[in-house]
C-alpha positions, -999 to +999 in steps of 0.1 A: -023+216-169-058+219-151-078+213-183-056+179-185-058+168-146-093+172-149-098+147-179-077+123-164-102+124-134-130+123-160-116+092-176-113+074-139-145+081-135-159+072-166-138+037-164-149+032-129-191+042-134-184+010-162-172-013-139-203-012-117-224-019-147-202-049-159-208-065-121-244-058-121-241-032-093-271-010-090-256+027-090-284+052-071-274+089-076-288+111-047-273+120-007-282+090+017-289+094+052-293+064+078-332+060+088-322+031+114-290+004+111-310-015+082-324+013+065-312+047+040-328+071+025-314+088-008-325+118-019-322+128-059-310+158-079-347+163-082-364+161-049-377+124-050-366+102-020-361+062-024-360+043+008-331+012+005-326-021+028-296-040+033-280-056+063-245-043+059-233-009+047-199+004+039-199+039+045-167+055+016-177+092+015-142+106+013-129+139+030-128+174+025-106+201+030-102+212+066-117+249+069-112+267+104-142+293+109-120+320+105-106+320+074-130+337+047-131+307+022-157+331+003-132+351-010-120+349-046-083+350-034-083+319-006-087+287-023-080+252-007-068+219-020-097+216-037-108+245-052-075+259-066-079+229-094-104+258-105-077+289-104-083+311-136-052+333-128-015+328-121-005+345-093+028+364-090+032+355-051+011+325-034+011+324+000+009+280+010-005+281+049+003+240+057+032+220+051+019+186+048+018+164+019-005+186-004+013+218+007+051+210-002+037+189-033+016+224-045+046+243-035+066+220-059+042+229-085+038+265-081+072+272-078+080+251-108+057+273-126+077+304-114+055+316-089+069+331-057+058+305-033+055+312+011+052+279+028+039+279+062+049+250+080+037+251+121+059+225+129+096+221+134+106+204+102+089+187+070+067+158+072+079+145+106+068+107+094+099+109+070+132+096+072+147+126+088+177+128+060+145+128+033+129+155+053+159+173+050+166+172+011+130+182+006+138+209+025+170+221+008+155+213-029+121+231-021+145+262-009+168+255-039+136+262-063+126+297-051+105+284-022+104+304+010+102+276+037+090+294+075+091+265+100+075+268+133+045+298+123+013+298+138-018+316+116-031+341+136-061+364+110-063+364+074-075+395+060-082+390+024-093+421-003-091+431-039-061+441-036-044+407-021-040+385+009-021+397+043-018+362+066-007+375+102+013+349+125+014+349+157+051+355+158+042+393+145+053+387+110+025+399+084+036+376+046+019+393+020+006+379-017-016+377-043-036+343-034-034+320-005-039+281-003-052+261+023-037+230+031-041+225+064-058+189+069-088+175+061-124+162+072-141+132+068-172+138+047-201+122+078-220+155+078-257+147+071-255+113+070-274+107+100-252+089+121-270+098+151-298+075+137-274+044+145-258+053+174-226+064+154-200+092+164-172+109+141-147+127+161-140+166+152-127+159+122-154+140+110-136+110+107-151+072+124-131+050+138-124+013+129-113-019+140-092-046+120-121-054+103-130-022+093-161-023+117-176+009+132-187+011+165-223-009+147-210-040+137-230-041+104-216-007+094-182-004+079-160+021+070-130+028+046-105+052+032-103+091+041-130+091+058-111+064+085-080+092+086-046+076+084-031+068+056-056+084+039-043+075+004-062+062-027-038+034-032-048+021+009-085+028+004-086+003-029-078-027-005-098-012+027-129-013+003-121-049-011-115-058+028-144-039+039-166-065+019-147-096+018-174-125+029-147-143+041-124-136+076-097-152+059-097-124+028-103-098+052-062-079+052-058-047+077-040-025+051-010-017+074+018-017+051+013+012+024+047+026+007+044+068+011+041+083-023+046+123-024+045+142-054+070+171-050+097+177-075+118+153-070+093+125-060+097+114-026+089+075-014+096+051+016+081+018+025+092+005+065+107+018+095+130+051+092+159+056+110+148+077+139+123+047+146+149+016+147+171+045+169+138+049+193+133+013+197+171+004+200+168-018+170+206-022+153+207-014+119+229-007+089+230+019+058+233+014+023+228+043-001+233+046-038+229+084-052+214+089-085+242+108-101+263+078-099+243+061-116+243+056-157+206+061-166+208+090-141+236+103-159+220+096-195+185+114-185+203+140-169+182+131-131+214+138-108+193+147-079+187+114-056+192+087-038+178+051-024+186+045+013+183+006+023+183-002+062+189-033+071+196-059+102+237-064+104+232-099+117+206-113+094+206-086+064+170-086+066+157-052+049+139-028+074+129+001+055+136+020+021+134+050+016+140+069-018+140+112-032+146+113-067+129+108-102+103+083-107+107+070-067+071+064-062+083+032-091+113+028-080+100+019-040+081-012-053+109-029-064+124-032-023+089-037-014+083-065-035+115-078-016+098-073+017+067-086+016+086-123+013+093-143+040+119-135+060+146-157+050+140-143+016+138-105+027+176-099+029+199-072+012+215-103-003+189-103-027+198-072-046+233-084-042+226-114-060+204-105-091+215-093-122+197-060-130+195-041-169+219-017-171+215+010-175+183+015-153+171+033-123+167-005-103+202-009-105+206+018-073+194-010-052+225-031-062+247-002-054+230+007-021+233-036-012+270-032-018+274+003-004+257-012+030+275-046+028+309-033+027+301-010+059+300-049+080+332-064+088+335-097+072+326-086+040 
């Protein structure tokens, strides 16, 4: 399974490293470091240094995993997000200290592997940004695989040896195991870049802020993708790039409106406002669900576990959010934000309501979700 993610990474790479060559971009291979706002110097493999001009820059150096001073990432037994792609052992018992994103999708993984999985979340539920009824099935189906969910735990030491891992919270419980994974957070990679040659600041997470235009605090000096924070997702940091360096105003598009895509087993994805936000800001809104066991193809590929969750304005109909946990959901999302993205006398439930979808197919849940929600109005 590594071996294979690997080569798909190589092949992006490889496909990628073309592209620049087709567009006659010139590719320099070294670490660069500001001189002055016009000026960077890049230092090779091999020692030489090459001085370059421009009047713009975009700075796109990615992020790292987050590593607190006290946890000994030396040790062959603690690995983070990044270097467990390199594990050479399966563990009987892996200890997951971060439930974000990466830590519930690993967990996923691991424990669909049939590894004993601990997951150490710190706060009071899963991935608060979710639609709290989503939150909640990832919780019951990461339980329902073999995972041991602990909400609410605080790291206190790690002591790591031959012999294992013993990760002490500050509740007083010691959780013992085999190997232990980092996942908690990340850092944007401005170390030696020499930002203090421009007048430029990252906060403690290495991380610069922006403005709509992508602009750093030096207006010829952009920046884009995980090294901005939030969303901090490939699919954002394609159109923050091609923003980044429009020549145009007009091209220029603050990427605001990225569906979530998490990995777990089931897939998890929403696009829009959950529930608990429209509650917040005492915006009405109506339900429609449609659960993957109802449906044929769900039924034919044997993918009960599931469900796509359409709220919507009772007056107008106008979609608000979608939200979906199941098989293939990081597809099946595009189809309501497709929807969305129209005007707004287009965006309406009505939509689904109205169009004729293959049968059987997984689409066909936003018909019986329209319906589901329509018949909870009077009138209809």
């Amino acid at each position: 399974m590594l071996k294979h993610a690997i080569s798909v990474v190589e092949q992006q790479v490889d496909m990628r490293s073309k592209f620049y060559g087709r567009n006659n971009i010139a590719v320099y291979k070294g670490h660069a470091k500001f001189i002055d706002d016009q000026r960077v110097s890049v230092t090779r493999a091999d020692g030489s240094v090459e001085e370059l001009h421009s009047q713009e820059f975009v700075i796109a150096t990615g992020s790292r995993p987050y590593h607190p001073p006290d946890v000994p990432f030396e040790h062959s037994r603690v690995y983070d997000s990044d270097t467990i792609l390199s594990l050479e052992h399966t563990p009987r018992k892996l200890i997951i200290y971060g439930a974000g994103v990466i830590g519930c999708e690993y967990a996923s993984i691991f424990s669909g592997l049939g590894i004993k999985v601990e997951l150490i979340n710190s706060f009071e539920n899963l991935l608060a940004f979710l639609d709290d009824e989503i939150a909640v099935a990832l919780d019951y189906h990461l339980r329902e695989s073999g995972v041991m969910v602990r909400h609410r735990e605080i790291y206190d030491r790690v002591e790591a040896n031959q012999e294992g891992i013993a990760l002490h919270l500050q509740s007083g419980k010691i959780i013992r195991s085999d190997a232990l994974l980092w996942c908690n957070g990340r850092s944007g990679n401005t170390q030696n870049l020499g930002l203090e040659n421009i007048g430029l600041r990252s906060d403690g997470r290495g991380q610069i802020r922006v403005n709509h235009r992508y602009q750093t605090e030096v207006t010829n000096v952009y920046a884009v993708g995980d090294v901005i924070g939030s969303p901090s997702l490939a699919s954002a940091a394609y159109d923050q790039g091609r923003a980044a360096a429009s020549a145009n105003d007009k091209d220029v598009r603050f990427v605001d409106d990225v569906p979530t895509g998490i990995y777990t087993i089931p897939e998890i994805s929403s696009v829009g406002r959950t529930e608990r936000e429209l509650t917040d800001n005492k915006i009405p809104f109506e339900v429609g669900r449609a659960f993957f066991k109802d449906t044929a193809r769900g039924q034919i590929s044997g993918e009960g576990t599931g469900m796509l969750k359409i709220l919507f304005c009772p007056s107008t109909l106008r979609i608000l959010g979608i939200h979906c946990f199941g098989a293939e959901a990081t597809e099946i999302i595009h189809i309501g934000q497709a929807i969305m993205k129209q005007p707004e006398t287009a965006n309406t439930i009505r939509y689904f309501v109205e169009t004729t979808f293959n049968y059987p197919t997984m689409a066909e849940a936003y018909r019986i979700a329209a319906l589901n929600g329509l018949n909870r109005l009077s009138g209809y």
